[in-house]
N, C-alpha and C positions, 0 to 999 in steps of 0.2 A: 739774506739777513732775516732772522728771525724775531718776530714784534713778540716786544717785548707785554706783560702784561699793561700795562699804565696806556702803553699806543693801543690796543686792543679794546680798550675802556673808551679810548678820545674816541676814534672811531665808531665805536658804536654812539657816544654822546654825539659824535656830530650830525652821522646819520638819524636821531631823532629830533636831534633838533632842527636839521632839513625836512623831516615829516610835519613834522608842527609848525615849523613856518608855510609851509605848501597849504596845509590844513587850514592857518589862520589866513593867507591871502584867497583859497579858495570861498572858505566860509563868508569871510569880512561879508563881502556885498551883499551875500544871500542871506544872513543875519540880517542885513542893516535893513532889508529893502522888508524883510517880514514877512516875504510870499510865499505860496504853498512852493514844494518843491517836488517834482514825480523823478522818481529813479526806476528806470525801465532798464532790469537787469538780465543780458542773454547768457544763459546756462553753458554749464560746458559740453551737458550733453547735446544741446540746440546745435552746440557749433561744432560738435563731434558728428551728426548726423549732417549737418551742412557741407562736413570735411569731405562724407563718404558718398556724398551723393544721395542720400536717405530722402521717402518721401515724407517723413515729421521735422523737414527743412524747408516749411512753409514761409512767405514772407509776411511780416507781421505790423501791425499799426499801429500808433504811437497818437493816440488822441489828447490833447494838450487843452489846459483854459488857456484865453488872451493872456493873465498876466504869470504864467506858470513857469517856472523857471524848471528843464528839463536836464538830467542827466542820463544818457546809454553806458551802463558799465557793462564793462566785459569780461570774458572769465579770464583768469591767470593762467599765463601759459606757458609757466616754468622758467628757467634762466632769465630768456629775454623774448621779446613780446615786439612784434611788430602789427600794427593796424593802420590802415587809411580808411576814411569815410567819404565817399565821395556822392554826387547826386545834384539834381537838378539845381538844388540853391548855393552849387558850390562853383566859385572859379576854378579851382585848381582843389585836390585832393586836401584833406585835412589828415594827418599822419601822427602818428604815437611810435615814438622808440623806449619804450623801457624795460628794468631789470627788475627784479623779482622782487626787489627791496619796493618798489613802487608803483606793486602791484594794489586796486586793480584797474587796468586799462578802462579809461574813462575820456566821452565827448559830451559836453556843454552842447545841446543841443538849442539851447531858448534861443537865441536870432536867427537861427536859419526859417528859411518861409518855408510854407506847407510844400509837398514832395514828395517824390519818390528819391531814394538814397541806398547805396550800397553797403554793406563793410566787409574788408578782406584782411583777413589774419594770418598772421601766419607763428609759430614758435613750437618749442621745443615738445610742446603737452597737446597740443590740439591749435587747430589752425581750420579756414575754410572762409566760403563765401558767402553773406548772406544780402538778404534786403527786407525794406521795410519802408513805410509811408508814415510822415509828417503829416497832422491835421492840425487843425486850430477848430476847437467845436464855437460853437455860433455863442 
């Protein structure tokens, strides 16, 4: 069955208004709270050379203040996007499943304690394995 235009309109409205509310619960806190915020973003050529085994797939450090609220975004990786982040401050694996609509693949890093941490990717565009370290400067 073929959507009609009027359903091809709700859709797309609803898909923005599921981005904007994602937006406004992710924002909320981090508005309210006023604190600096670092966005440590890895490239896709980073994770294209991580993919192939390249030696500019260095692992990289993440120096944080006490009260810095930290995000690691990741590069889009076409359709659909799988990542886990795992690492000494973790029980179990922390995991992203998404679609292109909700790209880009992103971890709230601000509670995990200082560390060493993994991420592994994997999707349609570029995938591979990296690492990196958690500090908290003095």
């Amino acid at each position: 069955m073929e959507k009609t235009i009027s359903t091809k309109y709700a859709d797309l409205y609803a898909s923005a208004m599921k981005k904007l509310f994602f937006f406004i619960l992710v924002m909320n806190p981090i508005l309210a709270n006023s604190q600096d915020i670092l966005f440590k973003k890895v490239t896709s050529e980073y994770m294209e050379a991580c993919e192939m085994g390249k030696e500019d797939c260095k692992p990289f450090t993440i120096e944080r203040s006490k009260d810095q609220i930290v995000m690691l975004v990741l590069p889009c990786g076409g359709t659909q996007t799988h990542a886990s982040l795992s690492g000494s401050g973790l029980e179990e694996a922390l995991t992203l499943d998404i679609f292109h609509d909700d790209c880009p693949p992103k971890f709230n890093l601000t509670d995990l304690p200082d560390g060493k941490y993994s991420i592994y990717m994997t999707s349609c565009h570029v995938g591979g394995y990296c690492s990196f370290s958690l500090q908290t400067s003095p």
